[in-house]
C-alpha positions in Angstrom: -21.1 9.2 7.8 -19.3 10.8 4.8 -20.7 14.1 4.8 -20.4 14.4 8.6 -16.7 13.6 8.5 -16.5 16.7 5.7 -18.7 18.9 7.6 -17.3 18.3 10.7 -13.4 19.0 8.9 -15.2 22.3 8.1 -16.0 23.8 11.8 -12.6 24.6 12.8 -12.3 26.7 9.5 -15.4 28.1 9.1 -16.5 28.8 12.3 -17.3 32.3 11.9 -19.6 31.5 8.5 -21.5 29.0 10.8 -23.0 31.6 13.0 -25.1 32.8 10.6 -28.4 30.9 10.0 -31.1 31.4 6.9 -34.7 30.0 7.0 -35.9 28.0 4.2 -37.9 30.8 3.1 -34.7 32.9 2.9 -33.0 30.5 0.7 -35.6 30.1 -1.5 -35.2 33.9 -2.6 -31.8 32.7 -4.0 -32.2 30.4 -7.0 -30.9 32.8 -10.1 -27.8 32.6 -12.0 -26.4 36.3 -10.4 -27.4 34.8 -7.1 -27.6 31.1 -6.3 -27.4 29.5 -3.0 -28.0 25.9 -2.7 -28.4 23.5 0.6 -26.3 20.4 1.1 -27.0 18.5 4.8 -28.3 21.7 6.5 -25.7 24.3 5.4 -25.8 26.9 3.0 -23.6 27.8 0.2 -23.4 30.9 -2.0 -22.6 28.8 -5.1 -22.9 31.9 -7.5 -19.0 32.1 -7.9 -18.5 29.0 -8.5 -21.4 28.6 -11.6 -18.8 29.4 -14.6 -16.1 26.6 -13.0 -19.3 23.6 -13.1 -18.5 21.0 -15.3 -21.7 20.5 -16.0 -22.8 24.2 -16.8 -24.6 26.5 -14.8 -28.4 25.5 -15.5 -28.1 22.2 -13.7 -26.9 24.5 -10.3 -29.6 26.9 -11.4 -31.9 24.5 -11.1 -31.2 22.8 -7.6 -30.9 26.3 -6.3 -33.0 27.5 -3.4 -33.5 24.4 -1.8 -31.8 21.8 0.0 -30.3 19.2 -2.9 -28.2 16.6 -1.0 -29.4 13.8 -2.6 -28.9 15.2 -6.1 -25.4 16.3 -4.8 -24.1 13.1 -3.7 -25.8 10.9 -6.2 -23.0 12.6 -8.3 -20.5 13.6 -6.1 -18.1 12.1 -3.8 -17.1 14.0 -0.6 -13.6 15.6 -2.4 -15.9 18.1 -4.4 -17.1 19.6 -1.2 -14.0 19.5 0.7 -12.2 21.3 -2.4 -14.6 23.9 -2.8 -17.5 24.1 0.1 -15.2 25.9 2.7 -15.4 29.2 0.4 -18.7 28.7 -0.5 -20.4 28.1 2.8 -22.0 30.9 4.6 -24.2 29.5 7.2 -26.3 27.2 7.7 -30.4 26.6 7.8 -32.0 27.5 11.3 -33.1 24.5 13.2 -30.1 22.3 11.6 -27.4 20.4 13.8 -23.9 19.9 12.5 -24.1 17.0 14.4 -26.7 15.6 12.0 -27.0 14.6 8.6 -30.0 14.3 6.0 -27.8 12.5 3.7 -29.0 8.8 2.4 -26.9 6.0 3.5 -25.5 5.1 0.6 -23.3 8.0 0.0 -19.6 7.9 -0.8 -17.6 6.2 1.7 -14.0 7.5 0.3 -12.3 10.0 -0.3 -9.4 11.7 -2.1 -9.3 14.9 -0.4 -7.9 15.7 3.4 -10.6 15.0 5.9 -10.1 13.8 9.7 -9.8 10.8 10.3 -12.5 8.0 11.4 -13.5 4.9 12.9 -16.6 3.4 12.8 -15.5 2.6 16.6 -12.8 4.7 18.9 -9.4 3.2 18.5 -8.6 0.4 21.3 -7.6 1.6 24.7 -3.4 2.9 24.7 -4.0 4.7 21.3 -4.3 8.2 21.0 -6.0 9.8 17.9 -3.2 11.0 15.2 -1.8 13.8 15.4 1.1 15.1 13.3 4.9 13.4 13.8 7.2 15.1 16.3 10.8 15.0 15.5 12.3 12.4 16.1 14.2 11.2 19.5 16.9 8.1 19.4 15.9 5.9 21.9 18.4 5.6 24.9 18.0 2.4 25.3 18.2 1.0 21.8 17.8 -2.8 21.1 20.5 -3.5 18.7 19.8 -6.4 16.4 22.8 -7.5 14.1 21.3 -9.8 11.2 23.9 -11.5 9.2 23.4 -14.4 6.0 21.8 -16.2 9.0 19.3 -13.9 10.1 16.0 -13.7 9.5 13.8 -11.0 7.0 10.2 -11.6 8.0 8.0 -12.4 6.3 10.5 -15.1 4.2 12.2 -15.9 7.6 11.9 -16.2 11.4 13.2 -15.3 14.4 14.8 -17.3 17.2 11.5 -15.3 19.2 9.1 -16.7 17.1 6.1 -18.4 18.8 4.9 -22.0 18.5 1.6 -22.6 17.2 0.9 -24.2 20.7 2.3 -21.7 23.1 1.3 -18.6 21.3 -2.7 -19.8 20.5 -4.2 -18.1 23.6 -2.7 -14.5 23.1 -4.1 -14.6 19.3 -7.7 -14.7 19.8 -9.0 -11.6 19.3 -12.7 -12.1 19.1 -13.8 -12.7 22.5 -12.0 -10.1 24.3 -11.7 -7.4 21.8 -15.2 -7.8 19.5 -16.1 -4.2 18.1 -16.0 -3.3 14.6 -13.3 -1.2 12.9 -13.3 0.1 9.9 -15.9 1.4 7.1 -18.4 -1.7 7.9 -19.1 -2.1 4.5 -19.2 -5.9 3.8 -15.9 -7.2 2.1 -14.2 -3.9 2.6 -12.1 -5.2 5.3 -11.0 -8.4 6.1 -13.2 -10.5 8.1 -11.3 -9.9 12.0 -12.2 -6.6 11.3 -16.1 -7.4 11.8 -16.3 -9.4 15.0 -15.3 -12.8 13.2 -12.5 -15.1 15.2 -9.3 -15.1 14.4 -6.1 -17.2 15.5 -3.8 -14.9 14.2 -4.3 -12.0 15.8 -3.5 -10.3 19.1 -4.0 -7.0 21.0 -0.5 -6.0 19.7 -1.8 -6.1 16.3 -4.8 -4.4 16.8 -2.9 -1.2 18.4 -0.9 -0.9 15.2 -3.9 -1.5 12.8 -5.5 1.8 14.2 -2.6 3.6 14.5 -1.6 3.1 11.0 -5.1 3.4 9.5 -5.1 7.3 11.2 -1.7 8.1 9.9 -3.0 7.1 6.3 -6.1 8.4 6.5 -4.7 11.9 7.2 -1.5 11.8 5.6 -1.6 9.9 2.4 -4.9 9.3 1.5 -5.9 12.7 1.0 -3.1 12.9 -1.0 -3.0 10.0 -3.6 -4.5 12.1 -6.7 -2.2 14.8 -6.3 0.8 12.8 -5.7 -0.6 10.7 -9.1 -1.0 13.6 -11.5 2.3 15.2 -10.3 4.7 11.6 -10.8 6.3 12.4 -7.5 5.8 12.3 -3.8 7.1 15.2 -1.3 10.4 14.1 0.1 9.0 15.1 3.9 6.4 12.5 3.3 9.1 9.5 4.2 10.1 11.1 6.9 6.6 11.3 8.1 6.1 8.2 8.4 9.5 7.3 10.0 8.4 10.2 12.6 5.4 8.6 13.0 7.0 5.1 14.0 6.7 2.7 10.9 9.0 3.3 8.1 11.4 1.0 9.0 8.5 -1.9 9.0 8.1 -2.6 5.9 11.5 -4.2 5.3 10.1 -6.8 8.0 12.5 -8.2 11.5 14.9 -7.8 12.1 15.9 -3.9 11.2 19.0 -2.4 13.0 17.6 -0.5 15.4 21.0 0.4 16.8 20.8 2.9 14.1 16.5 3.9 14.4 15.5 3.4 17.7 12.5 1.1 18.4 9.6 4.0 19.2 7.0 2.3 17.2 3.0 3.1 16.3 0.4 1.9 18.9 3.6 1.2 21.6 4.3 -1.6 19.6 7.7 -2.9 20.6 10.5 -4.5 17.8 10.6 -7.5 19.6 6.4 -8.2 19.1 6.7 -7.3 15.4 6.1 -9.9 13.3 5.1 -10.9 9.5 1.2 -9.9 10.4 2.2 -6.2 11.8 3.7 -6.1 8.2 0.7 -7.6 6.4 -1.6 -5.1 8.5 0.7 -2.4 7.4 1.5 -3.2 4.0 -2.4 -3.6 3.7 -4.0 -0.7 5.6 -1.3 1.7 3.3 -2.7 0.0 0.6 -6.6 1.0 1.0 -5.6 4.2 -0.6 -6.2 3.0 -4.0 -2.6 3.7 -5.4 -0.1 1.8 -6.3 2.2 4.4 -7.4 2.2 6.0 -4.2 3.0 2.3 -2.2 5.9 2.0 -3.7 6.7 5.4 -4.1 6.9 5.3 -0.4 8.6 2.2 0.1 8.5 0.1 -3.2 12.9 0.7 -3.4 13.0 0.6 0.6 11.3 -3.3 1.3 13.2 -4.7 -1.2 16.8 -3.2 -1.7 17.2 -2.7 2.1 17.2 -6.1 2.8 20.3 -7.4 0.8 22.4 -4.8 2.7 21.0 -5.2 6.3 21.2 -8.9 6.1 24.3 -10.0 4.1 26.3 -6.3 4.1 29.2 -5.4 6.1 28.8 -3.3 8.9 30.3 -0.4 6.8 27.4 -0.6 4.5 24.5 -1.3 7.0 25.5 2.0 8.6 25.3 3.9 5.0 22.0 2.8 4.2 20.8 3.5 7.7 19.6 6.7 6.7 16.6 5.2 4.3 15.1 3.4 7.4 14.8 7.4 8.3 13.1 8.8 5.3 16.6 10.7 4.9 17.8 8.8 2.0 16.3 6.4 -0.9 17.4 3.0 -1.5 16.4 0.5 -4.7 16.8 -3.0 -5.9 18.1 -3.4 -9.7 17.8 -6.4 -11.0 15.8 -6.5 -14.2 17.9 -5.8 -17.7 16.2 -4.6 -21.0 17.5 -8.7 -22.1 16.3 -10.0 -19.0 13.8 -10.1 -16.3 12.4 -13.1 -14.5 15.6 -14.9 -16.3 17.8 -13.2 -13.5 21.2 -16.4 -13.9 21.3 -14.7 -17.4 22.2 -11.0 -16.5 24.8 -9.1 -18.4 25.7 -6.2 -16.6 29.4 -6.5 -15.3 31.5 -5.7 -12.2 35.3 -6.2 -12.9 37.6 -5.9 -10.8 40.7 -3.4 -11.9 44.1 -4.5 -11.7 44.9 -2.7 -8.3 42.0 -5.0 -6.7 40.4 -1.9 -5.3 37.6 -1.2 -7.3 35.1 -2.7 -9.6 34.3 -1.3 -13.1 30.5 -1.7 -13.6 28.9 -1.4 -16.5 25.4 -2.0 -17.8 22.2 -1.4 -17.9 18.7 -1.8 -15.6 15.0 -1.1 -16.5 11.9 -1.0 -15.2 13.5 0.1 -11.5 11.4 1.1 -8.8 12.1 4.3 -6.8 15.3 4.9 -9.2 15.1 8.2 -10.5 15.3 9.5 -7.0 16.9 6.6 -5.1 19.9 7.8 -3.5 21.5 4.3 -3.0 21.1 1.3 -5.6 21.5 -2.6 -4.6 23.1 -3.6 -8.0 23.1 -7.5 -9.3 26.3 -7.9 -11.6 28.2 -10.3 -13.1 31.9 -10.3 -11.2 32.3 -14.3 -12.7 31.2 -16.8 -15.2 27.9 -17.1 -16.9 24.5 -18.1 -14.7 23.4 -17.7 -11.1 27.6 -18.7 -9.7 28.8 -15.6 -11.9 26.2 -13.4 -10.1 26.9 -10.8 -7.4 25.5 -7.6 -5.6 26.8 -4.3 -4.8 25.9 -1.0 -3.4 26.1 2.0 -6.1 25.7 5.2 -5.0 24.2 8.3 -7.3 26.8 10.3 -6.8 29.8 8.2 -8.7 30.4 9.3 -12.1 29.0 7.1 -15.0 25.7 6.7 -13.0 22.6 8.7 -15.3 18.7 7.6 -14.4 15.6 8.4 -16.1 12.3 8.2 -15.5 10.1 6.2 -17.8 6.3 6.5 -18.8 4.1 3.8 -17.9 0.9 3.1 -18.0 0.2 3.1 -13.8 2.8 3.3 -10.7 3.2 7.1 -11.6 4.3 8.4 -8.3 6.5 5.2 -7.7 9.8 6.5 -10.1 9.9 3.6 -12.6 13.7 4.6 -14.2 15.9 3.3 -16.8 19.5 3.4 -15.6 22.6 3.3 -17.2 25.8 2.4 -15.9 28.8 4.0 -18.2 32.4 2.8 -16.2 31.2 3.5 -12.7 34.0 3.0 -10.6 32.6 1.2 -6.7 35.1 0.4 -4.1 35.3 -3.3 -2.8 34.1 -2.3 0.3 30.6 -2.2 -1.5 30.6 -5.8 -2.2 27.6 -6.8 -0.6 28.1 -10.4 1.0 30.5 -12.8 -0.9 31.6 -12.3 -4.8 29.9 -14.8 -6.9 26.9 -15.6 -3.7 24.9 -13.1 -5.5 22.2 -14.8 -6.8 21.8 -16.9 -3.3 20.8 -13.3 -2.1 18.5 -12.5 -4.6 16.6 -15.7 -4.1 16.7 -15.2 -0.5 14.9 -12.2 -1.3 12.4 -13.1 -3.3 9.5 -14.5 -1.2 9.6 -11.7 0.9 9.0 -9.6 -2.7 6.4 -11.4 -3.9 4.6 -11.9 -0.3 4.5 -7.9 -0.2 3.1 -7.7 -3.9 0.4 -10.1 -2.6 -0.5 -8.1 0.2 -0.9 -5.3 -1.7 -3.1 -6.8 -5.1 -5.3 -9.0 -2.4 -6.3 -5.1 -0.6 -6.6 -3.6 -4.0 -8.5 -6.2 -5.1 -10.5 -5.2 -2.0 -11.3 -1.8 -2.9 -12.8 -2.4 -6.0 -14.9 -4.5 -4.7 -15.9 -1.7 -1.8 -16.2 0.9 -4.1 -18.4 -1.3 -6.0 -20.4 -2.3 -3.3 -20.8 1.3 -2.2 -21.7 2.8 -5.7 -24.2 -0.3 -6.9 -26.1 1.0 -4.0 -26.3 4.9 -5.1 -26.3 4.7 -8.8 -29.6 4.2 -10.1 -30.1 2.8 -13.7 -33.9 2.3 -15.0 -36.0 3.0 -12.1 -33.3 1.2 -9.6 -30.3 0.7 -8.4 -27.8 -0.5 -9.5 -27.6 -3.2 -6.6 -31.3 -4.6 -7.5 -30.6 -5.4 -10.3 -29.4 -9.2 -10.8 -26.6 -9.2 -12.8 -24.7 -6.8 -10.6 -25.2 -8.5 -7.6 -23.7 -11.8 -8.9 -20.8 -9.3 -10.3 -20.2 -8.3 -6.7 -20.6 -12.0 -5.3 -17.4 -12.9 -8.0 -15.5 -10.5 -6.5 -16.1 -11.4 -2.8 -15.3 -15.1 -3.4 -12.1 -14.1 -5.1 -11.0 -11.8 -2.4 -12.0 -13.4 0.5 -10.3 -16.9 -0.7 -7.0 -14.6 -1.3 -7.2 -13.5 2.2 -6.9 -16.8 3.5 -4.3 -18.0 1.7 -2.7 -15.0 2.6 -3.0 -15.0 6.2 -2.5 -19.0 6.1 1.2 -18.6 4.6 2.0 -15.6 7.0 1.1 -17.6 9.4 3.9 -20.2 8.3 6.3 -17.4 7.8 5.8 -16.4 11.9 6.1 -20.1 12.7 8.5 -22.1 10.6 12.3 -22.0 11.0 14.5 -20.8 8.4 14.8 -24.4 7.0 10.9 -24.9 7.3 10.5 -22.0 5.0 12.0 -23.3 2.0 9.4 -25.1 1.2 7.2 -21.6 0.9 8.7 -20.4 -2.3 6.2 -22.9 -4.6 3.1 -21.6 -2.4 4.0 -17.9 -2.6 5.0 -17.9 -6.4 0.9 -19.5 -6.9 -0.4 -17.1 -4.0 1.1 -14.2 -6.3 -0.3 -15.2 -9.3 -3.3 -15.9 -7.6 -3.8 -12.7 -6.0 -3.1 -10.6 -9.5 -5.5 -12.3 -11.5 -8.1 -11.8 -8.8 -6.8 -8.2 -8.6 -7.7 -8.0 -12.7 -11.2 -9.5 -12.0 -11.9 -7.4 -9.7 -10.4 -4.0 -11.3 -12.7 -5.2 -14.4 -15.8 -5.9 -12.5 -15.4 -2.8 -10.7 -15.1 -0.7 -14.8 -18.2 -2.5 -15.7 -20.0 -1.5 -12.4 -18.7 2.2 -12.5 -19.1 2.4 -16.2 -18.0 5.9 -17.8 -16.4 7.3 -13.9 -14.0 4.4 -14.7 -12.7 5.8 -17.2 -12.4 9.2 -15.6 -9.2 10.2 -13.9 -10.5 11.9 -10.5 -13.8 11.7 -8.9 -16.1 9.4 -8.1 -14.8 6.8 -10.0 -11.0 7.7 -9.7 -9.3 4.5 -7.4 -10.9 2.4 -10.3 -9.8 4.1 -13.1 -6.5 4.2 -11.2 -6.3 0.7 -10.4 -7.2 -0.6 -13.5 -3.9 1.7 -15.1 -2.0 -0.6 -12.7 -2.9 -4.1 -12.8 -0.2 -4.8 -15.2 2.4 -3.5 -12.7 1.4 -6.2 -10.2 0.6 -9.3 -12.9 4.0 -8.6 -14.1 6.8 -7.3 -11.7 8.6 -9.9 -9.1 7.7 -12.7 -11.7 5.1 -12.8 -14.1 2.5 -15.0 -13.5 3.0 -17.7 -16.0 6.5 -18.2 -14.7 5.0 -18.2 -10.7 2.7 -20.9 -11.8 5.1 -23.1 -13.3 7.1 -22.6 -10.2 4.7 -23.7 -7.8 4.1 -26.5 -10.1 7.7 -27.7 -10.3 8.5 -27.3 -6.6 5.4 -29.4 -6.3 6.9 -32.1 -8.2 9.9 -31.9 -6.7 8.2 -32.8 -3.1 6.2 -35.7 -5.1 9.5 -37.2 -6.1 10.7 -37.1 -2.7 8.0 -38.9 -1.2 7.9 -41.7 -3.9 11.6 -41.9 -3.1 11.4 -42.0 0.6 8.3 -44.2 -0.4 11.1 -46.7 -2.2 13.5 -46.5 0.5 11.0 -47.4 3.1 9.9 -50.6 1.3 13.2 -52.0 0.9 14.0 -51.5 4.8 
């Protein structure tokens, strides 16, 4: 399938090469270093030009030349190679061959790093047209306006007033039955299990409109482009727009978003109103197949969590400033963590004070380790405006462009793309009027904040979890290693069954707890912060497993940036970034284990009560 999605991205640009056909006999003639041609699925390459650029030298192309070497090619290839270079290189193709068909072994590459069109293993449900680039961008003229206050929700860590019952809302998701084809790669564990004909009560024909929608906008726009982006630390700007154009940007803060200032055109003619915490999960985790962390939350890393402070608890005056980053037009980021503290966030020490005039606040401080900041236009600020600890805390909108405000970008280890900036605050003067929420309620906000965080970092480690144990699955099948596979031989096999266990008990805990999120009121949900912190840590440490696993399976491509074995290389280069970030795990564990005890104490004291009455 791999090769015929390259091949067939070729026919629209090399249509006139195609015309001309070769016999075997022909080719044959052609295996020198001055003139080598070389067959890969039926079609012909003149690879003579490109013999000083092999990596390997020319005598291994020498020597496959003149006849038809697929199976050497992909046993060391993965489909980039050939979309990079085989469009100059082709020239025709052998007579009696079908572009429609492929000679190539079924365990080829199933990824890939390089633009291709995208595929389904089955045509995308009825209602939902094949992707095709974003038009601009029309307001609706009927816009739904939604005006979220300290009482609204923030799906996935709250719920609406629209939010179905478990009893009322069972029917509409079972998908199984009336929708059962696959989607997806079909390779086992490389999707989640309602993917492959399996039932599901979470799901609903809503959902499954958006999943294919957003899997063709990623596999043509992002996808292709993750090693670029990578190497060059940076995503275009366009690229946010993009995906506002293409009708999901402003999903990933989660319901509700002001649409009074967006519109509500979204993918798959998904409305606002039907968007709930699993058209979030579905997008946070279909973005997230790409292998690259960097380039998550380069796109909206800042945007899901230093959004939501302002939408939810700002003034008017400031919802309508940000609007722009639920546009692509501007960037937006959350600063929280200090060089003196992190997880410990009652114990920050940049401050906010207020000048004698009672007009402006005089910040200064400093933030590291922020997401998105070196080119964040807008940046959700905690400061200390009172006392010491959480009462003394409070947030504010800073914008770039007031003096005192200087960012720089710092090196890490993974995340490249994503903007990780040390910032300084020297005097920065910020009206009152960017006092988000109440003075001194700061830390109320931050909390508030938090389980929708730490939900999205799941998402994310439980898919990338996921594709090392695809890519793993995929290669173990191809690479061959004393006379066999990889696959064959024991010890692999029970590498690959550790991974699946890990993911697919991630998954539903996962889909369990957003599941709560969709159902539980606002005072339910309290009780999700314990659950979430464990889910967390349990999701990294499965995504570390699996990141290992995968190096061991992939061996030396691991340790490779680009090629075959480049989303595991990559991924292993960001594990840290997921173990650590929104709380680390040893404090999420504790957390879940205090919260538990707390509940245990309340039951032995209701337990108490109950036996004196």
């Amino acid at each position: 399938q791999q090769q015929a999605e390259v091949l067939s991205s070729f026919n629209t640009q090399e249509t006139g090469n195609m015309s001309k056909t070769f016999t075997l006999e022909e080719v044959a003639k052609h295996n020198k270093t001055n003139d080598c041609w070389v067959i890969i699925d039926g079609k012909v390459y003149d690879v003579t030009p490109f013999l000083p650029e092999h990596p390997g030298g020319k005598k291994v192309v020498v020597n496959a030349s003149g006849k038809d070497s697929s199976a050497l090619f992909w046993s060391l290839h993965n489909k980039a190679i050939l979309a990079e270079h085989g469009p100059k290189l082709l020239i025709g193709e052998v007579s009696g061959s079908s572009s429609s068909s492929s000679s190539t072994p079924a365990s080829s590459p199933t990824q890939s790093s390089q633009p291709t069109q995208p595929t389904h293993a089955t045509p995308p449900p009825a209602g939902v047209p094949a992707y095709a680039p974003p038009a601009p961008y029309k307001s609706s003229s009927n816009p739904a306006p939604s005006t979220p206050s300290s009482s609204s929700s923030n799906s996935p860590s709250t719920s609406t007033s629209k939010s179905p019952s478990p009893k009322t809302d069972n029917k509409l998701r079972v998908i199984a039955a009336k929708n059962p084809s696959h989607f997806g790669s079909l390779v086992p564990y490389g999707d989640p299990t309602w993917y492959q004909e399996w039932h599901s009560p979470y799901y609903n024909d809503s959902h499954i409109r958006w999943r294919a929608a957003i899997r063709a906008f990623v596999e043509k726009e992002i996808a292709p482009n993750c090693f670029a982006w990578d190497e060059a630390r940076s995503i275009p700007k366009d690229v946010w727009k993009k995906c506002f154009q293409a009708g999901w940007l402003p999903g990933v803060i989660g319901p509700p978003w002001p649409t009074e200032y967006v519109g509500t055109e979204l993918m798959g003619g998904v409305k606002p109103e039907e968007y709930d915490a699993f058209h979030e999960l579905i997008l946070i985790d279909e973005v997230a197949r790409c292998g690259s962390g960097g380039v998550l939350w380069a796109l909206f890393g800042g945007l899901s969590i230093g959004l939501p402070p302002v939408t939810l608890f700002g003034s008017d005056y400031l919802r309508k400033k940000v609007a722009p980053c639920l546009k692509g037009e501007k960037v937006i980021c959350l600063c929280i963590t200090e060089p003196y503290a992190g997880s410990d966030v009652a114990n920050l020490k940049t401050t906010a004070k207020l000048t004698p005039d009672g007009k402006h606040y005089i910040v200064n401080g400093e933030k590291k380790w922020i997401t998105n900041g070196v080119f964040a236009d807008f940046f959700t600020v905690a400061v200390r405006t009172g006392g010491k600890g959480m009462g003394g805390l409070s947030l504010m909108l800073i914008e770039k462009d007031m003096p005192g405000v200087v960012t720089r970008q710092m090196k890490c280890s993974g995340v490249w793309p994503s903007g990780t900036t040390y910032i300084t605050f020297e005097d920065v003067k910020v009206p009152v009027e960017n006092l988000i929420g109440e003075e001194n309620q700061g830390f109320k906000y931050v909390m508030y904040n938090f389980n929708h965080e730490r939900w999205g970092i799941v998402v994310q480690a439980a898919r990338f979890a996921r594709v090392c144990l695809e890519e793993s699955f995929v290669y173990a099948h191809k690479r061959k290693t004393f006379g066999k596979r990889l696959v064959d031989h024991p010890v692999i096999r029970e590498k690959i069954a550790q991974m699946a266990r890990r993911v697919e008990a991630t998954q539903a805990w996962l889909e369990q707890i957003t599941f709560q999120m969709v159902t539980m009121t606002k005072k339910e949900q309290a009780k999700l912060g314990g659950p979430i912190a464990l889910m967390k840590a349990q999701s990294t440490m499965s995504f570390e497993f699996c990141a290992r696993e995968a190096a061991q399976i992939f061996g030396g491509l691991s340790y490779t940036r680009g090629g075959q074995g480049e989303k595991v290389e990559r991924l292993n280069r960001e594990v840290r970034a997921y173990a650590i970030p929104g709380g680390s795990e040893e404090i999420m564990l504790d957390l879940g284990t205090r919260q538990a005890m707390r509940a245990y104490h309340d039951v032995q004291e209701k337990a108490k009560a109950q036996s004196k009455i």
